[in-house]
py3Dmol code that shows the C-alpha trace and the ligand (Angstrom):
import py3Dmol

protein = """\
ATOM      1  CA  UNK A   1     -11.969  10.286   0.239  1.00  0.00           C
ATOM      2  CA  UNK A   2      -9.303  11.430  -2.535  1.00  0.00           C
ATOM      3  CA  UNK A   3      -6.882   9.092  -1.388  1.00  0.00           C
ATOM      4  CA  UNK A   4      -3.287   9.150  -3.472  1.00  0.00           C
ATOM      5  CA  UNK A   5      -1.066   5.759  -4.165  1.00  0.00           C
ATOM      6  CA  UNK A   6       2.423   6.567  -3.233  1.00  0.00           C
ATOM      7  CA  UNK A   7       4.808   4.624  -5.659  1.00  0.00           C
ATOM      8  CA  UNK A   8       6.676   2.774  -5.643  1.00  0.00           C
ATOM      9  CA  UNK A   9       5.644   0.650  -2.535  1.00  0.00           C
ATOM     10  CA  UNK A  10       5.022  -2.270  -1.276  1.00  0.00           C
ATOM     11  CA  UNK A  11       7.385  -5.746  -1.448  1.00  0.00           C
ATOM     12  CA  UNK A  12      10.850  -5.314  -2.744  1.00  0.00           C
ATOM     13  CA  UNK A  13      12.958  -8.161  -5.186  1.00  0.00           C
ATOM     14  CA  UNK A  14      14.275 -10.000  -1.576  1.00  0.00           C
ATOM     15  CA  UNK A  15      10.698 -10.441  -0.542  1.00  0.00           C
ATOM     16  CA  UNK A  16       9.321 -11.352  -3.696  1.00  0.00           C
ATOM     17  CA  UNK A  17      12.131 -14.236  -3.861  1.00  0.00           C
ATOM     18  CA  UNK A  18      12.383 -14.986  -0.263  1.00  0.00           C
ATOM     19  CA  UNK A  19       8.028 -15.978  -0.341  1.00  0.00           C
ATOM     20  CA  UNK A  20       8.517 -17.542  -3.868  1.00  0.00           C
ATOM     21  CA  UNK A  21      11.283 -19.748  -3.071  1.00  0.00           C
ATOM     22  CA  UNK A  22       9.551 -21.249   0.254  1.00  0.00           C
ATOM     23  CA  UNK A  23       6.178 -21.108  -1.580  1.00  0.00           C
ATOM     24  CA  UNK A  24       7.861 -23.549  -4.067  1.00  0.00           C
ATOM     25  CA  UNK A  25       9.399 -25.546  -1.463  1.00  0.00           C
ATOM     26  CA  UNK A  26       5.585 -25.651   0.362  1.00  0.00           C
ATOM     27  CA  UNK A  27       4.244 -26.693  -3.118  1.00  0.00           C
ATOM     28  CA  UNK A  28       7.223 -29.999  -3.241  1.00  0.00           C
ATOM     29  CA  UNK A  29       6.065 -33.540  -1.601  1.00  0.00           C
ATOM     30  CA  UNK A  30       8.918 -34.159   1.039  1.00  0.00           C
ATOM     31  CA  UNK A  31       8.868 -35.796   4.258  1.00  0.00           C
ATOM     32  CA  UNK A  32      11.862 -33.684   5.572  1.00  0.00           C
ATOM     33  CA  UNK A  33      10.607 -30.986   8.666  1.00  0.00           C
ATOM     34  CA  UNK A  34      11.496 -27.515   7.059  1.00  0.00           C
ATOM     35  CA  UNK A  35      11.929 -24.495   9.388  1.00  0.00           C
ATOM     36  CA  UNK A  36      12.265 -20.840   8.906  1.00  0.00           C
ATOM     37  CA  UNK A  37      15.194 -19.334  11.241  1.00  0.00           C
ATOM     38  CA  UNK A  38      13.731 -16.713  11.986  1.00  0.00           C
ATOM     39  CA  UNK A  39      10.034 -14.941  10.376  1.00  0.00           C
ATOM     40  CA  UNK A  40      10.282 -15.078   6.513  1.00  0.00           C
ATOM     41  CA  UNK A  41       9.750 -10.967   6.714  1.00  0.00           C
ATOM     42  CA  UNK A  42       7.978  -9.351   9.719  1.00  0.00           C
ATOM     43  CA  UNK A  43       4.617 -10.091   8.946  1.00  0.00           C
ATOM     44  CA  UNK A  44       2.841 -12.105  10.811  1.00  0.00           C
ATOM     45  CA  UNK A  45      -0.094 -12.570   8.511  1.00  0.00           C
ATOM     46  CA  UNK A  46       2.502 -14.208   6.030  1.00  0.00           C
ATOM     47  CA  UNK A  47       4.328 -16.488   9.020  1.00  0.00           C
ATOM     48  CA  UNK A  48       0.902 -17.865   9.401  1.00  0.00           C
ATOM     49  CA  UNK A  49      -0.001 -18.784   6.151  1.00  0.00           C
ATOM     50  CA  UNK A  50       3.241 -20.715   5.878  1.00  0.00           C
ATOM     51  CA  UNK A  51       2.511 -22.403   8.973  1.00  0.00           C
ATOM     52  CA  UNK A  52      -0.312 -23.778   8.120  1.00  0.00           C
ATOM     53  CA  UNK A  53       1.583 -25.449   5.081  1.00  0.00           C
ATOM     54  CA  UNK A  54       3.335 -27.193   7.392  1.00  0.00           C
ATOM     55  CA  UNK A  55       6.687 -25.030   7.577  1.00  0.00           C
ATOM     56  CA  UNK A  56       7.919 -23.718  10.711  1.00  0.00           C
ATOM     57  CA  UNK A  57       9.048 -20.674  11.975  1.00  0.00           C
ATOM     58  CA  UNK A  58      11.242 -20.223  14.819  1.00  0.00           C
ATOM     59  CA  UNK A  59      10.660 -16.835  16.072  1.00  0.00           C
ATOM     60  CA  UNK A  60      12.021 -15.785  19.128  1.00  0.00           C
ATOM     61  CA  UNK A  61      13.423 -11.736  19.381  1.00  0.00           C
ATOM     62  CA  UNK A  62      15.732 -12.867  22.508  1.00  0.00           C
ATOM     63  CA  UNK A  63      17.851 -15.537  20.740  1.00  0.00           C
ATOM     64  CA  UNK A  64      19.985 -15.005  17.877  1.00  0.00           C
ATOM     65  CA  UNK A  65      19.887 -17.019  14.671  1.00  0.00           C
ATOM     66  CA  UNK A  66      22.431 -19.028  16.011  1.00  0.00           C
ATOM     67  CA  UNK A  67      20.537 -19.903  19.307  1.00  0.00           C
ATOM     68  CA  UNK A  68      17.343 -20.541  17.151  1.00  0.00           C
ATOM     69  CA  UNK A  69      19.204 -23.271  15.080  1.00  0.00           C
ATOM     70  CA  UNK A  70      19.827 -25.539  18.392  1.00  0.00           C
ATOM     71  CA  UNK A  71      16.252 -26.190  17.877  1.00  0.00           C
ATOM     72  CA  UNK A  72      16.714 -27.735  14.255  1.00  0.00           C
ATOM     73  CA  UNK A  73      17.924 -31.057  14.275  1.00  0.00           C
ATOM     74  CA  UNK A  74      17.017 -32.595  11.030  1.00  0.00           C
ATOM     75  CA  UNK A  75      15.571 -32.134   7.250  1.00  0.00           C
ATOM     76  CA  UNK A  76      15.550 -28.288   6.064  1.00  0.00           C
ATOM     77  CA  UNK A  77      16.911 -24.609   7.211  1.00  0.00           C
ATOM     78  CA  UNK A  78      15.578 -21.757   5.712  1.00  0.00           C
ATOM     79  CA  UNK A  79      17.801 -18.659   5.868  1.00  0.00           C
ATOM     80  CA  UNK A  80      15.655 -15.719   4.977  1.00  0.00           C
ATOM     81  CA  UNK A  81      16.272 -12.287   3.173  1.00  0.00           C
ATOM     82  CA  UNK A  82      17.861 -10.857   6.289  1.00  0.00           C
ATOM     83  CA  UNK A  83      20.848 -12.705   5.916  1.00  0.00           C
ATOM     84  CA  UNK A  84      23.167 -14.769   8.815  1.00  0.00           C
ATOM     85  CA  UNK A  85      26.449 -14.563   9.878  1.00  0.00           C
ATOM     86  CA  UNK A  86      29.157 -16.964   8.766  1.00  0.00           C
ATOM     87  CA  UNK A  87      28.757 -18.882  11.846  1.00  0.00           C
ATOM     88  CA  UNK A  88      24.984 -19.793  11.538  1.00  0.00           C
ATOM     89  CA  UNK A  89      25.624 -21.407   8.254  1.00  0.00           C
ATOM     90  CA  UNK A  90      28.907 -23.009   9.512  1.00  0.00           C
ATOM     91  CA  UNK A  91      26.527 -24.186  12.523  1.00  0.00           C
ATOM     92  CA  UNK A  92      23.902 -25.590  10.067  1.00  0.00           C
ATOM     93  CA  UNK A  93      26.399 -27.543   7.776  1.00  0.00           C
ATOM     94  CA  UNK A  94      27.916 -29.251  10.540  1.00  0.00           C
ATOM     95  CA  UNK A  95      24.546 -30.208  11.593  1.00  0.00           C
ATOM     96  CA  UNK A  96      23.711 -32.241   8.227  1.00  0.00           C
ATOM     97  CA  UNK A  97      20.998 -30.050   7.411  1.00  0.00           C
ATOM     98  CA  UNK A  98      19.776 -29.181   4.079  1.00  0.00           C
ATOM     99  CA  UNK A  99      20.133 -25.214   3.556  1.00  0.00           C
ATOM    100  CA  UNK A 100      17.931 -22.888   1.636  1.00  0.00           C
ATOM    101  CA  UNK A 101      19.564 -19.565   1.818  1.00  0.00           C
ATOM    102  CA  UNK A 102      16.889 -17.231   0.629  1.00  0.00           C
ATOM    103  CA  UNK A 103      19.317 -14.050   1.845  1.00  0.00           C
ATOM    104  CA  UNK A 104      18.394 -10.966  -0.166  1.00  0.00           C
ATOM    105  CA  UNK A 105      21.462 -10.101  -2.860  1.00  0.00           C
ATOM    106  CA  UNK A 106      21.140  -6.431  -2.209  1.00  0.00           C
ATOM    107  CA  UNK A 107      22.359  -8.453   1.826  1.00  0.00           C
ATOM    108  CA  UNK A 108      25.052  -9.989   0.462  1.00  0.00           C
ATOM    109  CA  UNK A 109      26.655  -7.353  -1.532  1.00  0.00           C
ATOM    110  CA  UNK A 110      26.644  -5.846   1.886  1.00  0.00           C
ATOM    111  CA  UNK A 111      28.279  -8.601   3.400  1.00  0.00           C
ATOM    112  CA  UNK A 112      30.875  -8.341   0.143  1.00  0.00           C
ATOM    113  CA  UNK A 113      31.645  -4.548   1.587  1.00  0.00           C
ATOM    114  CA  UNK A 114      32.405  -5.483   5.188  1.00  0.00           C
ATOM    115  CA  UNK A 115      34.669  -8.166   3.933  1.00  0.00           C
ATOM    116  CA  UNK A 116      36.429  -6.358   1.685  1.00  0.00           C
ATOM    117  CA  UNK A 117      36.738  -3.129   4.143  1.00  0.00           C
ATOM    118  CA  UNK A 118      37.963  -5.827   6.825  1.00  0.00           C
ATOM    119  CA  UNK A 119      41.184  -7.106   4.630  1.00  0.00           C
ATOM    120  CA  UNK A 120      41.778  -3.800   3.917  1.00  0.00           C
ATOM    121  CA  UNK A 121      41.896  -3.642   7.764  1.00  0.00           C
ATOM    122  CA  UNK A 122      39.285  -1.585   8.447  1.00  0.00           C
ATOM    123  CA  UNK A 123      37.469  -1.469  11.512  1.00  0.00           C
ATOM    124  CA  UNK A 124      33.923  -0.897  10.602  1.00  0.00           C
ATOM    125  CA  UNK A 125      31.104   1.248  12.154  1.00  0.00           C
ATOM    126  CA  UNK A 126      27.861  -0.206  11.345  1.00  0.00           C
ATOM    127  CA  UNK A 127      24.784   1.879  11.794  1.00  0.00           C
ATOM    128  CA  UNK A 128      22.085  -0.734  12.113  1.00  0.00           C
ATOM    129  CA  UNK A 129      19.363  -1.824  14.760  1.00  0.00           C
ATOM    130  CA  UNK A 130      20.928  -3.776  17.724  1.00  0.00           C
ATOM    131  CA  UNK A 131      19.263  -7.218  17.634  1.00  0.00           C
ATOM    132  CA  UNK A 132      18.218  -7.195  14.068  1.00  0.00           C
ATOM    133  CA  UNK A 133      18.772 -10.103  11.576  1.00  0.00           C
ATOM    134  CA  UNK A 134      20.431  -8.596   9.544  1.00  0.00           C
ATOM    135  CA  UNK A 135      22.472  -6.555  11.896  1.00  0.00           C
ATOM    136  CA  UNK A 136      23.368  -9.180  13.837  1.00  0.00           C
ATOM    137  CA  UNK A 137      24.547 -11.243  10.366  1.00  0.00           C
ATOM    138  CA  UNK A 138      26.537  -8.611  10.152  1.00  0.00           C
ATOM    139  CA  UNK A 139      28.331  -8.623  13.202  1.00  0.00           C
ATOM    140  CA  UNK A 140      28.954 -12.220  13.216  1.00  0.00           C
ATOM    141  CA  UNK A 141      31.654 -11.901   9.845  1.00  0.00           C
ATOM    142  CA  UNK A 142      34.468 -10.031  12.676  1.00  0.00           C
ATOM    143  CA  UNK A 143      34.606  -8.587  16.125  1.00  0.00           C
ATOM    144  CA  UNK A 144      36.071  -5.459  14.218  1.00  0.00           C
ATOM    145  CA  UNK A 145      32.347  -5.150  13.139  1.00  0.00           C
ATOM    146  CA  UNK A 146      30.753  -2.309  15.771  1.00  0.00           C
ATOM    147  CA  UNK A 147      26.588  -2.150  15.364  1.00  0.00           C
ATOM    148  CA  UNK A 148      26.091   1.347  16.503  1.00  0.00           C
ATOM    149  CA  UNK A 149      22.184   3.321  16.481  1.00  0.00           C
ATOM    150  CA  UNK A 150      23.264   6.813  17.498  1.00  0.00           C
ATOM    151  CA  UNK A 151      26.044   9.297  17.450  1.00  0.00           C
ATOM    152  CA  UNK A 152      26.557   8.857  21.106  1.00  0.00           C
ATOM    153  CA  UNK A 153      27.130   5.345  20.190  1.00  0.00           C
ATOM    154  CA  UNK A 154      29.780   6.258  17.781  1.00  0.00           C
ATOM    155  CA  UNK A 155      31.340   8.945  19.957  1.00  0.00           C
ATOM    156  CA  UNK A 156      32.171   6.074  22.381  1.00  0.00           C
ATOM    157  CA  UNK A 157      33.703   3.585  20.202  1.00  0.00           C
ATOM    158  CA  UNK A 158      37.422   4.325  20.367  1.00  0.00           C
ATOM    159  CA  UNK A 159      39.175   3.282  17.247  1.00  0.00           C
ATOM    160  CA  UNK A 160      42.738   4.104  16.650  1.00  0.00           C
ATOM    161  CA  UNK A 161      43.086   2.666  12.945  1.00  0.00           C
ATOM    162  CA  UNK A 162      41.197   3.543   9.862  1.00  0.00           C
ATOM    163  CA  UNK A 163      37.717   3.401  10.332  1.00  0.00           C
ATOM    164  CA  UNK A 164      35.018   2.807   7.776  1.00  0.00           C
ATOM    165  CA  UNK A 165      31.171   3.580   8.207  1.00  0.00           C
ATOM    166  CA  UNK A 166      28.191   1.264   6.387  1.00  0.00           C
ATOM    167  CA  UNK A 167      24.990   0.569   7.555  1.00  0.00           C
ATOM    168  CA  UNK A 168      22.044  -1.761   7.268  1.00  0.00           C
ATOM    169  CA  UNK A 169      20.183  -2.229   4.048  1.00  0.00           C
ATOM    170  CA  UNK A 170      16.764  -0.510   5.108  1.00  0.00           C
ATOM    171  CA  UNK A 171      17.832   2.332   7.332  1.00  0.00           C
ATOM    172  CA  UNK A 172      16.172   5.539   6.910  1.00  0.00           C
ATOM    173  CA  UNK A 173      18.158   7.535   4.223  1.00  0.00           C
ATOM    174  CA  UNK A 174      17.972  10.819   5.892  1.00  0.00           C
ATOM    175  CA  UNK A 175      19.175   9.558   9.144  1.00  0.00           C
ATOM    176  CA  UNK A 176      22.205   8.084   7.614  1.00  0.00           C
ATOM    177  CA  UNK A 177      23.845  10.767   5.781  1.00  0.00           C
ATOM    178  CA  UNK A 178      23.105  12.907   9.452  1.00  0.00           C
ATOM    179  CA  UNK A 179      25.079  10.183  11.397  1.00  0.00           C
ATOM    180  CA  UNK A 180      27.687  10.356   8.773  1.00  0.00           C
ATOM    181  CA  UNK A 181      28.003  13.827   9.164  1.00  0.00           C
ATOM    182  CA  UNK A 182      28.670  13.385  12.854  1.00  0.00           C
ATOM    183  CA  UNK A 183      31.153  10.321  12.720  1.00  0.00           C
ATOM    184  CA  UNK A 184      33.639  13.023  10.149  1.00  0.00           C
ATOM    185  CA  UNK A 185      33.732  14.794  13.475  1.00  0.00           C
ATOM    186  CA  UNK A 186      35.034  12.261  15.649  1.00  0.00           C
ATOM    187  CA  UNK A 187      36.860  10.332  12.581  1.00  0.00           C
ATOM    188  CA  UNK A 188      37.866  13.100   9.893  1.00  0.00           C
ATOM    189  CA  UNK A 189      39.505  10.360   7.415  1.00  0.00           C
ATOM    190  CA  UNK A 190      36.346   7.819   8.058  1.00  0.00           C
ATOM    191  CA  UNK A 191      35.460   6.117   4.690  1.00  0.00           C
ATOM    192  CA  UNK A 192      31.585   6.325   4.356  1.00  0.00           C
ATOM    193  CA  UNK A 193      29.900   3.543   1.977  1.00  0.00           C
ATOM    194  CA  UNK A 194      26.262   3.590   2.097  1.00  0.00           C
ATOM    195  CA  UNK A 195      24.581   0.429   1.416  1.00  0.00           C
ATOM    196  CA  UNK A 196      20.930   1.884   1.754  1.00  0.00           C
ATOM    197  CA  UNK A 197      19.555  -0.647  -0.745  1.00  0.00           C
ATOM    198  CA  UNK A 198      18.018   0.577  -4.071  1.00  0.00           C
ATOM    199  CA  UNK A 199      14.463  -0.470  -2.412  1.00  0.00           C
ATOM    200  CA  UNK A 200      14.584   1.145   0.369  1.00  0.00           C
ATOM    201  CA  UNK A 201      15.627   4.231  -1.133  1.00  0.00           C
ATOM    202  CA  UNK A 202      13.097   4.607  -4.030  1.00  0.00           C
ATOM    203  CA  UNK A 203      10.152   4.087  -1.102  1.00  0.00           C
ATOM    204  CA  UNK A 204      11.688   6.578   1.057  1.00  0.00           C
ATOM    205  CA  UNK A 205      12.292   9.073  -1.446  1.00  0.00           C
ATOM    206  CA  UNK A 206       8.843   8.396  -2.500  1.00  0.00           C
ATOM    207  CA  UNK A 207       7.441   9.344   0.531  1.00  0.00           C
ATOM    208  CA  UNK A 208       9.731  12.295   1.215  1.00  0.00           C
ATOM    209  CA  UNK A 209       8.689  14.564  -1.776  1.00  0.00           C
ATOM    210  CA  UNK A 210       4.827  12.939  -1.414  1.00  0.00           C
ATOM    211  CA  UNK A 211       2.189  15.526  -2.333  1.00  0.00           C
ATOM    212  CA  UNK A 212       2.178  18.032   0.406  1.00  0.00           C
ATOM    213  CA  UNK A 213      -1.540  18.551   0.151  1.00  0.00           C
ATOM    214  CA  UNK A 214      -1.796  15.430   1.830  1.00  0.00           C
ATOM    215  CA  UNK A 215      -3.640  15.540   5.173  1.00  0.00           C
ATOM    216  CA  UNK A 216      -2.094  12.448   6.139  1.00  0.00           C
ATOM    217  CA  UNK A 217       0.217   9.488   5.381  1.00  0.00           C
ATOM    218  CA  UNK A 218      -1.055   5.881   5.949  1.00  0.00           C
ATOM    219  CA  UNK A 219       1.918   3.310   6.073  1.00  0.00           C
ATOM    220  CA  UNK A 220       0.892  -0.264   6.045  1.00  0.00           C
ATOM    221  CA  UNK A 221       3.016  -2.368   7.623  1.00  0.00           C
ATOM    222  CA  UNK A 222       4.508  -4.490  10.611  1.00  0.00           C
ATOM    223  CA  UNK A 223       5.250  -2.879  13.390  1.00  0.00           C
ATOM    224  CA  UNK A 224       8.227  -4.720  13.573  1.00  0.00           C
ATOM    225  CA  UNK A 225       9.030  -3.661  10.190  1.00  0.00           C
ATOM    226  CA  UNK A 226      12.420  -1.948  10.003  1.00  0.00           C
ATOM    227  CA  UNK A 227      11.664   0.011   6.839  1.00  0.00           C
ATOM    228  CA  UNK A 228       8.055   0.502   7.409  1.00  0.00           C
ATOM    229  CA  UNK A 229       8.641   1.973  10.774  1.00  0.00           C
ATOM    230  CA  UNK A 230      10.966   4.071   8.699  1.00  0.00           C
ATOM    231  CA  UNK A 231       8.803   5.034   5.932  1.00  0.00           C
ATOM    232  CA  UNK A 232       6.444   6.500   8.634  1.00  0.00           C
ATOM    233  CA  UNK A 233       9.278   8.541  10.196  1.00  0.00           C
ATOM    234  CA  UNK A 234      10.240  10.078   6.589  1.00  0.00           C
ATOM    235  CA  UNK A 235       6.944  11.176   6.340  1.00  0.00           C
ATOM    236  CA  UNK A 236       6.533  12.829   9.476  1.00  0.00           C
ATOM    237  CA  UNK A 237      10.263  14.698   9.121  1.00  0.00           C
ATOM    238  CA  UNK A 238      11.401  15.133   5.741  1.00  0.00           C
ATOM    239  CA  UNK A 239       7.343  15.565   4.020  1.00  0.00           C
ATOM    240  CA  UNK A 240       6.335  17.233   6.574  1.00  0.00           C
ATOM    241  CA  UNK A 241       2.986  14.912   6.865  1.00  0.00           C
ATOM    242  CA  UNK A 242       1.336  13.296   9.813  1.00  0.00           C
ATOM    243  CA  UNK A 243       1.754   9.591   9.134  1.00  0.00           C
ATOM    244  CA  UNK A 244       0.203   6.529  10.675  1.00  0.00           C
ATOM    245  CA  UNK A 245       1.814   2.999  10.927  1.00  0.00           C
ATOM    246  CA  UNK A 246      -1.088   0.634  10.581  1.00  0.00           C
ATOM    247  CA  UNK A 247      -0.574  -3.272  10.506  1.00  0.00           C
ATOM    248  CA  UNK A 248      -3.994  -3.025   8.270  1.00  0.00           C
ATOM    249  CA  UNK A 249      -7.311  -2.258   7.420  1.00  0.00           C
ATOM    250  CA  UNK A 250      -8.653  -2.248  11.120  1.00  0.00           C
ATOM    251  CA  UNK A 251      -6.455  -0.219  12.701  1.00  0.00           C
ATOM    252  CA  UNK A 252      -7.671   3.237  11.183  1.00  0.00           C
ATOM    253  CA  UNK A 253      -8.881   5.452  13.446  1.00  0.00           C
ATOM    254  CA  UNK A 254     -12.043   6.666  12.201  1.00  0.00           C
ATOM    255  CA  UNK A 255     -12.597  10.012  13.782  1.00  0.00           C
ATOM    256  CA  UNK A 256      -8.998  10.929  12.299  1.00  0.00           C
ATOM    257  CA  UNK A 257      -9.306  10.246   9.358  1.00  0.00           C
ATOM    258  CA  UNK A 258     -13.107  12.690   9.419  1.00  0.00           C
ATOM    259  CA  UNK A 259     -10.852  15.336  10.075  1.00  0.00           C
ATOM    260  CA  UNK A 260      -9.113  14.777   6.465  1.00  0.00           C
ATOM    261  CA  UNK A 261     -10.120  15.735   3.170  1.00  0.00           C
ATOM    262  CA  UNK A 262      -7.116  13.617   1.119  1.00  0.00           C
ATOM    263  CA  UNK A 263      -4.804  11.142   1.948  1.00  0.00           C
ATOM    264  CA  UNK A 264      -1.730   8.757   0.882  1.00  0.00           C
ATOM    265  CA  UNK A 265      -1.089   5.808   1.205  1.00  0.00           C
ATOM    266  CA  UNK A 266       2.093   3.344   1.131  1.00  0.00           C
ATOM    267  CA  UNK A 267       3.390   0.091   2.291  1.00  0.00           C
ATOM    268  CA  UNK A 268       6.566  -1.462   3.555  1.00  0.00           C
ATOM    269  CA  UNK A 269       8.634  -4.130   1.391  1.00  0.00           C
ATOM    270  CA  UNK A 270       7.447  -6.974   3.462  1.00  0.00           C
ATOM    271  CA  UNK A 271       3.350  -6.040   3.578  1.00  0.00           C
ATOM    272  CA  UNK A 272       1.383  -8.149   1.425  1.00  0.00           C
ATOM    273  CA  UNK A 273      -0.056  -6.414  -1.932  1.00  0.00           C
ATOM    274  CA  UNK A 274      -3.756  -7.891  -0.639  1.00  0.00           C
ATOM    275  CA  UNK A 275      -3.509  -5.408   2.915  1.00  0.00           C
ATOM    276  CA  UNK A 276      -2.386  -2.226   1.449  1.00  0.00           C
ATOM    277  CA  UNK A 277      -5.389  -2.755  -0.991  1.00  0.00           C
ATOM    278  CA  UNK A 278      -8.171  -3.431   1.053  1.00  0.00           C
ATOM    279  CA  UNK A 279      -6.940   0.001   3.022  1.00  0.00           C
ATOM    280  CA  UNK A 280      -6.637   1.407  -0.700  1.00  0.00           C
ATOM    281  CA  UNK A 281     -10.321   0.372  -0.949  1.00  0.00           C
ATOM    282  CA  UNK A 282     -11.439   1.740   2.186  1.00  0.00           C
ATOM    283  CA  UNK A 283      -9.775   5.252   2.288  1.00  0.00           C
ATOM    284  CA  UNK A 284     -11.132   5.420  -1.380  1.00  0.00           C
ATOM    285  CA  UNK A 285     -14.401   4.479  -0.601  1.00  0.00           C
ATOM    286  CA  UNK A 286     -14.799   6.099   2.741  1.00  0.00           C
ATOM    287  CA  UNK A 287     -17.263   9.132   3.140  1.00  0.00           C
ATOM    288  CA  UNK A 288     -17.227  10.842   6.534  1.00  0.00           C
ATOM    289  CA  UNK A 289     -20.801  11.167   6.112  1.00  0.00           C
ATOM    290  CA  UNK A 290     -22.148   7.937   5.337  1.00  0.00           C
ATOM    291  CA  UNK A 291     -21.810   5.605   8.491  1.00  0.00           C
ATOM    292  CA  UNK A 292     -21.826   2.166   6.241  1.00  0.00           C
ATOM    293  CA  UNK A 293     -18.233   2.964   5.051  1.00  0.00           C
ATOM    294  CA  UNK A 294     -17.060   2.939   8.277  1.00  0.00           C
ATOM    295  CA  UNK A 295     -16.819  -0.788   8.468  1.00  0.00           C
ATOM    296  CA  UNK A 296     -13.374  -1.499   9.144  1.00  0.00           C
ATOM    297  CA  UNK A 297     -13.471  -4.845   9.906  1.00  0.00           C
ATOM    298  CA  UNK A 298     -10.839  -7.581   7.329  1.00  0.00           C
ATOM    299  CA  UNK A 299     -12.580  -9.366   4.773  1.00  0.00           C
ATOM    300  CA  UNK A 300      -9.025 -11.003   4.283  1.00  0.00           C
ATOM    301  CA  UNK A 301      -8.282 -14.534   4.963  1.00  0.00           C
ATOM    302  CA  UNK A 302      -4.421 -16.364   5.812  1.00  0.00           C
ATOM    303  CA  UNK A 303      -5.506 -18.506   2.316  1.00  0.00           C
ATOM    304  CA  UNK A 304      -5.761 -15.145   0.483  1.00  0.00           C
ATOM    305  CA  UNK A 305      -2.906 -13.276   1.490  1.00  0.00           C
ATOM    306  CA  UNK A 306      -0.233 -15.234  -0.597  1.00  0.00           C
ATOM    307  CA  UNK A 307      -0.867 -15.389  -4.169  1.00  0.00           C
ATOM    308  CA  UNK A 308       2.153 -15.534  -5.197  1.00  0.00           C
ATOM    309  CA  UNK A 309       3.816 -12.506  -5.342  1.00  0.00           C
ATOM    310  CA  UNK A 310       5.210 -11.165  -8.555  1.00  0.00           C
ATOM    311  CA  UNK A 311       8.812  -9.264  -9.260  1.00  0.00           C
ATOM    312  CA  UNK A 312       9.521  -6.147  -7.787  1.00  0.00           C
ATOM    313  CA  UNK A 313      11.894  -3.170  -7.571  1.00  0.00           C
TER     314      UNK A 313
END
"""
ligand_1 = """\
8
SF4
S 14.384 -4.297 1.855
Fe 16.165 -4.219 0.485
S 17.706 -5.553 1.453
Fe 15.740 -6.024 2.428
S 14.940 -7.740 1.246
Fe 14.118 -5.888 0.307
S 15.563 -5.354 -1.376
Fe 16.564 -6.805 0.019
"""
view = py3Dmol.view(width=600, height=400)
view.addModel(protein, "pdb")
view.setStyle({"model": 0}, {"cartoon": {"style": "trace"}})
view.addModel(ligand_1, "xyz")
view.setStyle({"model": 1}, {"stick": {}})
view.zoomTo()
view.show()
């Protein structure tokens, strides 16, 4: 199958650090309990290989960050790429633990914006998921903070001072500039900063003018992947492709993918390099024709999904 690499893809500069950083710490002789607050990136395949180093996660989509840290006592916190609100790390230092803040800098110069907006008195719209990390790091710097998903959202806020609009890091691009659009309605003198991070973007825009011979789009990635969830949806609207979200290799749908001729293929910033290319390999290899490359069962192991990742856009 002609099957075309969509670039760039794959694990952005926060992941790359984030993995490194608690790779190293895996890699150091200590006695002290470490735990992640929270899954390193959403990828599951990557939680368990650091699990069975030794290092926790605490991963839990009802509780917050700061609910997961009642369950950390002693020895290490991890704070991962996502980010945590001033309280969480007040929380942890009071605590005596030992912090490794592994939040992504493209986060923090985010967190820079909303505190600068805020002296400047600001109340701030912030499109983001509701529940998220990173939105909810977010929220946690001022109750003048409002996470919002939709325009309905925004339409019901009701803010009588000057109103700014930012968003989190790995929204889709598109989406953004539409719900800006829409907030100038309800707040004509609304002061739009877009914080899309440079990662995101370059993926997204990637995908967006993606050859449109393409039969389809195959997006490797967590389904609980903000931006891979969002790579898929560029795809779909702005290329005009049918796209697929697929966790990995087994998850292609055979008697789909007979009905193509070529296909693309990309990956989110928190998908391991080793999953996107065994699907490389199989799309590649795969003839509609010859049953035998229709194997789609993982030749992966935990052990070989984390050499250690290199840098990255
Ligand atoms: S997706 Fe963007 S903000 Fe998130 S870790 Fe990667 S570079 Fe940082």
């Amino acid at each position: 199958m002609e099957t075309i690499k969509i670039k760039p893809r794959g694990y952005c500069h926060g992941v790359v650090n984030a993995i490194n950083t608690i790779s190293e710490l895996a890699e150091k002789s200590t006695t002290k309990p470490i735990a992640i607050l929270g899954m390193v990136i959403h990828n599951k395949q990557v939680v368990d290989y650091f699990t069975a180093k030794g290092i926790q996660t605490l991963h839990d989509p009802s509780k917050t960050r700061l609910e997961l840290l009642d369950e950390v006592d002693e020895g290490i916190v991890v704070f991962t790429a996502h980010g945590v609100s001033p309280q969480v790390y007040a929380k942890a230092e009071a605590k005596g633990l030992e912090i490794i803040d592994t939040t992504c800098t493209d986060v923090t110069k985010s967190h820079d914006v909303v505190n600068e907006l805020l002296e400047q008195d600001y109340d701030i719209i912030f499109i983001g998921k509701h529940n998220h990390p990173e939105s909810d790091g977010v929220k946690g710097i001022s109750d003048r903070v409002h996470v919002v998903e939709t325009i309905d959202e925004i339409e019901q806020l009701n803010l009588p001072g000057k109103v700014a609009l930012t968003n989190q890091t790995t929204m889709s691009l598109y989406d953004i500039y539409l719900l800006a659009e829409k907030a100038k309605e309800r707040y004509p003198h609304i002061h739009f900063v877009d914080e899309i991070c440079n990662a995101t973007r370059i993926r997204q825009e990637a995908v967006a003018s993606a050859d449109p011979t393409l039969d389809h789009i195959y997006v490797v990635g967590d389904r609980m992947s903000n931006n891979s969830r969002h790579l898929r949806h560029v795809a779909i609207e702005q290329a005009g492709i049918p796209a697929t979200l697929i966790e990995n290799v087994t998850e292609i749908d055979i008697e789909q993918l007979k009905q193509c001729t070529k296909v693309g293929i990309t990956s989110g910033a928190s998908t391991p390099t080793q999953v996107t290319n065994e699907v490389y390999e199989f799309l590649r290899n795969f003839d509609p024709e010859d049953p035998s490359t229709h194997d789609t069962s993982t030749k992966l192991s935990t052990d070989t999904l984390l050499d250690r990742p290199r840098k990255h856009v």
